[in-house]
N, C-alpha and C positions, 0 to 999 in steps of 0.2 A: 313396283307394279307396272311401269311404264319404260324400264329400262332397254325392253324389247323393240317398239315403235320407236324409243329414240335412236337406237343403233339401226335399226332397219331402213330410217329415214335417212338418218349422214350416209350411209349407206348408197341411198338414192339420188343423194346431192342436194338433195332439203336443206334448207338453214333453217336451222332450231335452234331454240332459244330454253333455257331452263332458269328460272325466275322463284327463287327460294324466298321466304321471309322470315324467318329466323335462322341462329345460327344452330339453333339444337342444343343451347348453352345447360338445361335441368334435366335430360337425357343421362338414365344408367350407364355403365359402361361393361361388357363384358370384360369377364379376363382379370389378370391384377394387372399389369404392363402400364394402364393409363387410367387405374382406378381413381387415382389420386385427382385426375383433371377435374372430376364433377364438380357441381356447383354448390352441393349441400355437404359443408363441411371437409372441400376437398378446396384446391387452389383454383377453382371457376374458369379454368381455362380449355375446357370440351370444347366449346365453340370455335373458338380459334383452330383449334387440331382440324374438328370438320370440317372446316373450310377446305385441308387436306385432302380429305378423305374424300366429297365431293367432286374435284378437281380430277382425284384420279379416278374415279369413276366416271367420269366426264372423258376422259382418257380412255378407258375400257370400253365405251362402248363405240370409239371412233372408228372407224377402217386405218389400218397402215397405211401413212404415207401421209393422212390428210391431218388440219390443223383442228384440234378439240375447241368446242363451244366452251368458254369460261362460264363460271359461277356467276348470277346477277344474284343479286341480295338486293329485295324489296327498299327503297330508299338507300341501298349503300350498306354495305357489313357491317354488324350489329347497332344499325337503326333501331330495331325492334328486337325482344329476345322473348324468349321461348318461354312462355306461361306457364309451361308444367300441365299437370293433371288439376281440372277443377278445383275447388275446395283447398287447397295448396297455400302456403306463402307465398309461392315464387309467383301466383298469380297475381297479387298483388303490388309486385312490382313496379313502380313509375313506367319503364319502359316494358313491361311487357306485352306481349301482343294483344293480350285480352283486354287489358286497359288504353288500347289507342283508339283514338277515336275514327268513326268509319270515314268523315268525311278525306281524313289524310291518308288513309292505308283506299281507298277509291281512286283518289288525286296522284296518288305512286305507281300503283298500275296501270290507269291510265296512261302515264307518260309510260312507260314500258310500251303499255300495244300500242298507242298513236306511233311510236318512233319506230314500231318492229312492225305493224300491220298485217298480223299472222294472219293465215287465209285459215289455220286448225287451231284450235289453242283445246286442250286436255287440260283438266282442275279434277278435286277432291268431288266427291258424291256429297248430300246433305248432310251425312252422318262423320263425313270425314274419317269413311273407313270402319274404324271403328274408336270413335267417338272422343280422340281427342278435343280439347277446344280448339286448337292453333288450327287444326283440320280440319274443324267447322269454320273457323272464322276466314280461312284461306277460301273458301266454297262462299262463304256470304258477301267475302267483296269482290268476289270472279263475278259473282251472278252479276252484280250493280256497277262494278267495272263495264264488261262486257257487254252490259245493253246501252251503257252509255256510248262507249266505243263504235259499236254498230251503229247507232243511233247517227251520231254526227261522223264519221267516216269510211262507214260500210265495212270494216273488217272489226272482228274475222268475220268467217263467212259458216264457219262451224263450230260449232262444242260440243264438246264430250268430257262425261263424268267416266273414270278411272274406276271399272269393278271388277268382281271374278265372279264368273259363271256358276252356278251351284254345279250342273252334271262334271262341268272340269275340274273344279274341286273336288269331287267325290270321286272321279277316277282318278286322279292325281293321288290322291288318298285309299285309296286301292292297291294300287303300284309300288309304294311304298314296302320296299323290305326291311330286314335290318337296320336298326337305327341308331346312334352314337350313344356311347354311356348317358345316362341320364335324362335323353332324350325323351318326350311320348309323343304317341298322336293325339289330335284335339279331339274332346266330348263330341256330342251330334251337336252341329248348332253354334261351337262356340266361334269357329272361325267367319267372316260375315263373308256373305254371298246372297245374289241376286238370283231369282228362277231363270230358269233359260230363256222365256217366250219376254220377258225382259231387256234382253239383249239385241241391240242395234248394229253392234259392228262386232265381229270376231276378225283382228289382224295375227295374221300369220308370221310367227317370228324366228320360225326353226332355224332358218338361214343364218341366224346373227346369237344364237343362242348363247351359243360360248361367250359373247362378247357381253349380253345382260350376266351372265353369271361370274364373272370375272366385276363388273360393276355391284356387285351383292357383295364378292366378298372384299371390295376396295373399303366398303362402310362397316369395318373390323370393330369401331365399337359397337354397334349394336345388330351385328347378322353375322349368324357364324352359317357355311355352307357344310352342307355334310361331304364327305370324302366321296361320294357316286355321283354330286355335282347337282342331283337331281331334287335335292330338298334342301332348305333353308331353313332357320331357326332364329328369333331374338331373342331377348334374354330371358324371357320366360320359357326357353327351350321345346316348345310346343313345334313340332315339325307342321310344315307347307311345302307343297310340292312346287318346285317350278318350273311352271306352263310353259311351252311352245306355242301357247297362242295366248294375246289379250284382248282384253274383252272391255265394251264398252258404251252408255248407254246416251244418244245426243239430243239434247236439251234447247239445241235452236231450231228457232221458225221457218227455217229455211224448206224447201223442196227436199221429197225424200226419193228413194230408189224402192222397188220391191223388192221385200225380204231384205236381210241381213248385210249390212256392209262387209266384204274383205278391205279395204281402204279407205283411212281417214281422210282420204282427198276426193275418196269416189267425187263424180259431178263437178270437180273443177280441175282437172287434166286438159 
């Protein structure tokens, strides 16, 4: 959802930073090639691979010539792993993310912004999309991170929740022709999106397009792209179209602009 603003930004000479917390270890896997890796009753070694996979999507959406922002993993790679879907076993895992407690997954990212003092920082929405836990829980320690941070350091100086536009979704879905064996479109509703008079900032990412979609299909276990480039699929095969522009709704207290941002730095250039 965000692989556009990040290529856009290195793009502009921005230092970004991209700060994961799990490694993605109870994540499906398309395909047979690296079926085996999963964690339920495969060899548990997904995570590992993603770190891969990450990396070179980190890669993808750099400019040629210049140096890719590495992978940060919340506390160090596989500190914390990936809860799964509610209700799950893997949720109750010792280490999973759903069982750490807030005050040390608080204490980790803080030391991230205090050392990075990003002036933008982009997190999950409440729902964390659409509603894993790890995605809400990523969103619940952004919010209490990030007021802390501001609180005793003054940065950042912005936030934004990561969502997509209902009308961009519906024409994206529109557009759509032809679609891969097996492939459909989603029901009315099923894909999550925000009304439009919701939205704060619409960033323009056509310029760097190729580069977010080269980063879609770097993450081979779980995004297959379609052959027209223009729609993406997980493994639920449910086609998505993707945007040339993203979208996004900001959450601090800070001074606003009138009307709609085109830039997550509007006001501190």
């Amino acid at each position: 959802m965000t692989g556009g603003v990040i290529a856009r930004y290195l793009a502009e000479g921005v230092d970004v930073r991209v700060v994961t917390f799990t490694l993605g270890e109870e994540g499906e896997v398309i395909g047979d090639r690296w079926a085996q890796l999963v964690a339920d009753g495969g060899a548990d070694q997904l995570g590992g691979y993603r770190i891969g996979e990450l990396t070179a999507a980190l890669a993808a959406v750099t400019p040629d010539g210049a140096t890719p922002p590495e992978p940060r993993f919340l506390g160090g790679a596989g500190r914390w792993r990936d809860s799964g879907m509610a209700g799950t076993p893997s949720a109750e895992h010792p280490r999973a993310l759903f069982q750490a407690s807030q005050a040390d997954l608080v204490a980790a990212l803080r030391a991230e912004l205090d050392a990075f003092e990003p002036h933008v920082v982009v997190t999950y929405d409440e729902a964390g999309t659409y509603g894993h836990p790890d995605h809400k829980r990523v969103h619940e320690v952004s919010v209490a991170a990030l007021a802390e941070s501001a609180a005793q350091t003054g940065f950042p100086r912005k936030v934004y929740e990561s969502v997509t536009r209902r009308s961009t979704l519906d024409a994206g879905l529109a557009s759509i022709g032809e679609l891969p064996d097996g492939w459909r479109l989603p029901e009315p509703g099923e894909l999550p999106s925000y009304p439009d008079e919701a939205i704060t900032a619409s960033v323009d990412v056509s310029a760097v397009l190729d580069h977010k979609v080269a980063a879609l299909a770097a993450h081979a276990t779980q995004v297959i792209v379609a052959p027209t480039r223009t729609e993406y699929a997980l493994s639920n095969l449910i086609a998505q179209p993707v945007s040339p522009v993203e979208h996004f709704i900001r959450t601090d207290a800070g001074p606003r602009v009138d009307g709609v941002e085109a830039d997550l730095f509007e006001g501190l250039r």
